[in-house]
C-alpha positions as CSV (number, residue, x, y, z in Angstrom):
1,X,0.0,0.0,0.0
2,X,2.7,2.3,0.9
3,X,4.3,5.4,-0.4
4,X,5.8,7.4,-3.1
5,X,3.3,9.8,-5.3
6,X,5.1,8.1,-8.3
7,X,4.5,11.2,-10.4
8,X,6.0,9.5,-13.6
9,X,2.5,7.8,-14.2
10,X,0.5,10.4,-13.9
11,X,2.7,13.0,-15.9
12,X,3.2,10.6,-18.9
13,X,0.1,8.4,-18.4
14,X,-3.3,7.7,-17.6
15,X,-2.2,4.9,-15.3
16,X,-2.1,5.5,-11.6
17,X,0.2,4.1,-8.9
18,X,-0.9,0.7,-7.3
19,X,1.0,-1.5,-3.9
20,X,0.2,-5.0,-3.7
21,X,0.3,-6.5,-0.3
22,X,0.3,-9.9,0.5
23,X,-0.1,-11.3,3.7
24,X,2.3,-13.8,4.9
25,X,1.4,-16.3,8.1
26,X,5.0,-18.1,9.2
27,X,4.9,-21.8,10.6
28,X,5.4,-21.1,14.2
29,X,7.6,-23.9,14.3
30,X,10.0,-22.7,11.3
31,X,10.2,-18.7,11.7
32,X,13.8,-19.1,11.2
33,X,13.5,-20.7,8.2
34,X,10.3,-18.6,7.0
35,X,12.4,-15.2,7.3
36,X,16.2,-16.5,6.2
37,X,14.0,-17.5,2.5
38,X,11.7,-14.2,2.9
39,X,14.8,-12.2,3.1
40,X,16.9,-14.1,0.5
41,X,14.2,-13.6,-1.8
42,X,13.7,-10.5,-1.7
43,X,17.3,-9.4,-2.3
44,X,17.8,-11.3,-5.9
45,X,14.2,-10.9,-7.1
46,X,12.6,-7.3,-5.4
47,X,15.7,-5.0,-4.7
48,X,14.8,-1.9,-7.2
49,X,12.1,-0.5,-9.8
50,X,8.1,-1.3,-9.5
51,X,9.2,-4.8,-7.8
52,X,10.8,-3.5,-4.9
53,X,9.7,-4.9,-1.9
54,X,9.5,-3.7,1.5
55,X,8.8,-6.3,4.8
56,X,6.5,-5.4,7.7
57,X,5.8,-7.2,11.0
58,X,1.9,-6.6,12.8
59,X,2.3,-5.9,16.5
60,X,-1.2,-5.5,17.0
61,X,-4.7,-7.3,16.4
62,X,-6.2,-10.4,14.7
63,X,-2.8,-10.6,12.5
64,X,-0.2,-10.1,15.5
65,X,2.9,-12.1,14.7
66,X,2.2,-12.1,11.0
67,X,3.9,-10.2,8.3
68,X,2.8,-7.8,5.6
69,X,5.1,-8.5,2.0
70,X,4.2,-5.0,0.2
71,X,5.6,-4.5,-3.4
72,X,5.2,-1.2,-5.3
73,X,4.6,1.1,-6.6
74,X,3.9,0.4,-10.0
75,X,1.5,0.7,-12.6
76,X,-1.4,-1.9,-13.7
77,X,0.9,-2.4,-17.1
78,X,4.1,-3.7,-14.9
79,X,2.4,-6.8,-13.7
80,X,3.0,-8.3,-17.4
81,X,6.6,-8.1,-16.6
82,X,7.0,-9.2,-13.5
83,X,9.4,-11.8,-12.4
84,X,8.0,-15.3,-12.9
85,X,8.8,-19.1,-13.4
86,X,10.9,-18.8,-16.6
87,X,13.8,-16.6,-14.0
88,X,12.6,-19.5,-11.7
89,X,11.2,-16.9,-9.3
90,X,8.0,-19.0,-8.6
91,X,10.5,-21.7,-7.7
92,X,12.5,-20.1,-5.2
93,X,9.3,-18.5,-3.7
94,X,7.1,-21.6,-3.7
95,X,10.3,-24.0,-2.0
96,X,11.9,-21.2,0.6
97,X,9.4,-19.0,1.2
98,X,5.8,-21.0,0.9
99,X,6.7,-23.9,2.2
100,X,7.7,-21.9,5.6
101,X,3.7,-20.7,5.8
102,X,0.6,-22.1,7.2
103,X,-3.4,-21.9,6.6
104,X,-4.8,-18.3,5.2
105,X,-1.3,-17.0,3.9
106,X,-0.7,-15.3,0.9
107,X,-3.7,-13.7,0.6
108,X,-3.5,-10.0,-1.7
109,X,-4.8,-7.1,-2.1
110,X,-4.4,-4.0,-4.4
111,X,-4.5,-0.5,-3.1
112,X,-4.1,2.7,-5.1
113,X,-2.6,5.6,-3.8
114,X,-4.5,8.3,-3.7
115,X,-2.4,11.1,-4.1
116,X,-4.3,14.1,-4.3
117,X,-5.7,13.0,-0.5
118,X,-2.2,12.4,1.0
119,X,0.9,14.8,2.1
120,X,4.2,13.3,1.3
121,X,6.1,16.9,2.1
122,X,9.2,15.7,3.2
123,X,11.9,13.3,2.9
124,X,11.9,10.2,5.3
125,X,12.6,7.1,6.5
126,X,10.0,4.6,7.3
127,X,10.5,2.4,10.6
128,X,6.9,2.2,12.1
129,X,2.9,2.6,10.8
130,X,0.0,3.3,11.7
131,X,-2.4,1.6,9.6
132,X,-6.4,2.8,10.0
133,X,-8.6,1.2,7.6
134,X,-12.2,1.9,7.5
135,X,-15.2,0.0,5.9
136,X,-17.0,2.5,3.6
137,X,-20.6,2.3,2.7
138,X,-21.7,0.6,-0.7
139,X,-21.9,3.9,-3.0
140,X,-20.2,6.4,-0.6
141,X,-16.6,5.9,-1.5
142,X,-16.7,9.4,-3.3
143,X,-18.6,11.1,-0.4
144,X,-15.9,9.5,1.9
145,X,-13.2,11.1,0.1
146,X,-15.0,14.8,0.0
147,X,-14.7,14.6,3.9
148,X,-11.0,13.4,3.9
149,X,-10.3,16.5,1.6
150,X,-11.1,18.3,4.6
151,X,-9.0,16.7,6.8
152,X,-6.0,17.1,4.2
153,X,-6.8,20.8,4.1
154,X,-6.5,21.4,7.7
155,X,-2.8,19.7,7.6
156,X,-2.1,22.0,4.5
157,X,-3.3,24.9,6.3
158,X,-2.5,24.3,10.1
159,X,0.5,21.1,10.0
160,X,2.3,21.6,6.9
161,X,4.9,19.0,8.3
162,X,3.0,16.1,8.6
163,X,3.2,13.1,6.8
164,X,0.6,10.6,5.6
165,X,-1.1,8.3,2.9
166,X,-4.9,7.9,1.5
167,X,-5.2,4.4,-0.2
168,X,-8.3,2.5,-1.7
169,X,-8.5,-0.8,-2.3
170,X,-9.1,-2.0,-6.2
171,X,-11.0,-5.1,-5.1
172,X,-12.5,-4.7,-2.2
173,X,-15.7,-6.8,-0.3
174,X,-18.3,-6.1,1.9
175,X,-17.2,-9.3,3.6
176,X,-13.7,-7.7,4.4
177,X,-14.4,-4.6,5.6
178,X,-11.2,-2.7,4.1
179,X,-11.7,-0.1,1.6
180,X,-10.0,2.7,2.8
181,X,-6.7,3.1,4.6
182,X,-5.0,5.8,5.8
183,X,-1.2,6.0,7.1
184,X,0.8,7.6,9.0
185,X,4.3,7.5,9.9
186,X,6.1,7.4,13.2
187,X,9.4,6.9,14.3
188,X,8.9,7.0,18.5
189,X,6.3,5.5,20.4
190,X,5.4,8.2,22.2
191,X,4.1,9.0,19.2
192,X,0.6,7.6,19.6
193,X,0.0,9.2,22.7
194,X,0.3,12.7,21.1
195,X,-2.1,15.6,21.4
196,X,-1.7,17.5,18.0
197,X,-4.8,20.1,19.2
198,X,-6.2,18.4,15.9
199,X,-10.2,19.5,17.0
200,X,-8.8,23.1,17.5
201,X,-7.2,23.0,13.9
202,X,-9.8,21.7,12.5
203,X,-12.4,24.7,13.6
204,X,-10.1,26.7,13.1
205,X,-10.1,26.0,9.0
206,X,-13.5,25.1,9.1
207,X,-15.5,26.7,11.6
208,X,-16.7,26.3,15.2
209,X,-18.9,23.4,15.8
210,X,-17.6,22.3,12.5
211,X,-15.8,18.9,14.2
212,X,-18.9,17.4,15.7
213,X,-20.5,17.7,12.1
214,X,-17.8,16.3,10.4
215,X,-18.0,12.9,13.2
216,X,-21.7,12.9,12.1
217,X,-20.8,12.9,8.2
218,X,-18.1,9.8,8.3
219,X,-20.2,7.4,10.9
220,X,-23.0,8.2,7.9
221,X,-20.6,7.4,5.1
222,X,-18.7,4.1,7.0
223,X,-19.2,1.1,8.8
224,X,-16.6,1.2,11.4
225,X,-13.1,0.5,11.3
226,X,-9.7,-1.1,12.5
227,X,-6.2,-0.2,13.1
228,X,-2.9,-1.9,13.0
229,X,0.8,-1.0,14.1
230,X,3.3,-2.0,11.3
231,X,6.6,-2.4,11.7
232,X,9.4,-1.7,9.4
233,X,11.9,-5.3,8.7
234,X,15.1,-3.5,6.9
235,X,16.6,-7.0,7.1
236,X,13.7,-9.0,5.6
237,X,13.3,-6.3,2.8
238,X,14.3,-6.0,-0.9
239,X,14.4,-2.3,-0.8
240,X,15.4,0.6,1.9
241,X,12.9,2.5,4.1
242,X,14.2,5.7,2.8
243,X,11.6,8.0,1.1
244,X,13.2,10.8,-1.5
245,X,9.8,13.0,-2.1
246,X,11.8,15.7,-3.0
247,X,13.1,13.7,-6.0
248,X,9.5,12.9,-7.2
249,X,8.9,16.7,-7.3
């Protein structure tokens, strides 16, 4: 799901920028073995360009313990190039990384960044997530995205610094829940139990009383939600956690 604005696409394309995510369940009894294939992996096949890879490890929730195998961004078109069983990529994945996994892993999911709703102003480097994802309502994707506009205008206005992604999944279920997901970026733990005045900012832009109204608007437009702590594994990972946005300008 994760980061860059990849402005190439939409400068010389129609195409837009896409993370695929798979998630990855380790035999409890072979997490040695799992990570040692994981990592080796990822280093011959997913070390640069729109296969890069980055590894991260849930602390939190249902999916505590397992990890999250994000590759991206890229563009639909890439996906007709990508490594397969002729470079005997399939091989190596299916004997030193799947055979390390138990029941329910490997299952994907497509997200596409929504750049014009997120605020990459800064260079970084990623270590640990936030991850809120929120069910929307069937038909209110578009009225879900009007509201986080306003959100992104009060960080324009009020927190220039802050850094954050929008992302919608491409094939998402009313069984699953997860249509949106929004994240943020932290390097301390502390972190979470900031106060950033947000309700102040907010009326601030937008006018007193303006917060409660805006609560009102997304519990009519979702169905709840979820959060999970990610966190960065350099060692398990094809590419860095470094961010260059000011490249992408």
């Amino acid at each position: 799901m994760l980061l860059l604005p990849f402005l190439a696409l939409s400068q010389n394309s129609t195409e837009y920028a896409i993370f695929e995510n798979a998630l990855l369940i380790a035999n409890p009894a072979q997490i040695t073995q799992f990570e040692e294939g994981v990592m080796a992996h990822n280093k011959k096949y997913h070390g640069d360009g729109p296969y890069g890879v980055r590894v991260y490890w849930i602390s939190n929730g249902p999916n505590t313990g397992n990890y999250v195998w994000n590759m991206g961004p890229f563009p639909w078109s890439s996906l007709d190039g990508r490594p397969a069983q002729k470079e005997s990529h399939d091989a190596d994945w299916n004997t030193n990384v799947a055979a390390y996994t138990t029941v329910g892993s490997g299952v994907q999911s497509y997200w596409r960044f929504e750049s014009d709703l997120s605020r990459f102003s800064k260079d970084f480097t990623i270590k640990n997530m936030e991850v809120d994802y929120w069910d929307v309502k069937r038909g209110k994707m578009e009225d879900a995205k009007k509201l986080v506009e306003k959100i992104t205008k009060v960080y324009a206005d009020k927190s220039p610094d802050e850094t954050y992604g929008i992302y919608t999944n491409e094939f998402s279920s009313t069984k699953e829940g997860r249509d949106m997901a929004v994240i943020s970026f932290f390097d301390k733990s502390a972190w979470l139990s900031r106060n950033n005045n947000f309700v102040e900012k907010y009326e601030t832009v937008h006018g007193a009383g303006s917060w409660k109204t805006f609560l009102n608007d997304w519990m009519a437009v979702t169905d709840g939600g979820e959060t999970e702590i990610w966190i960065y594994r350099a060692d398990l990972s094809g590419i860095s956690g470094d961010v260059k946005v000011s490249e992408r300008k």
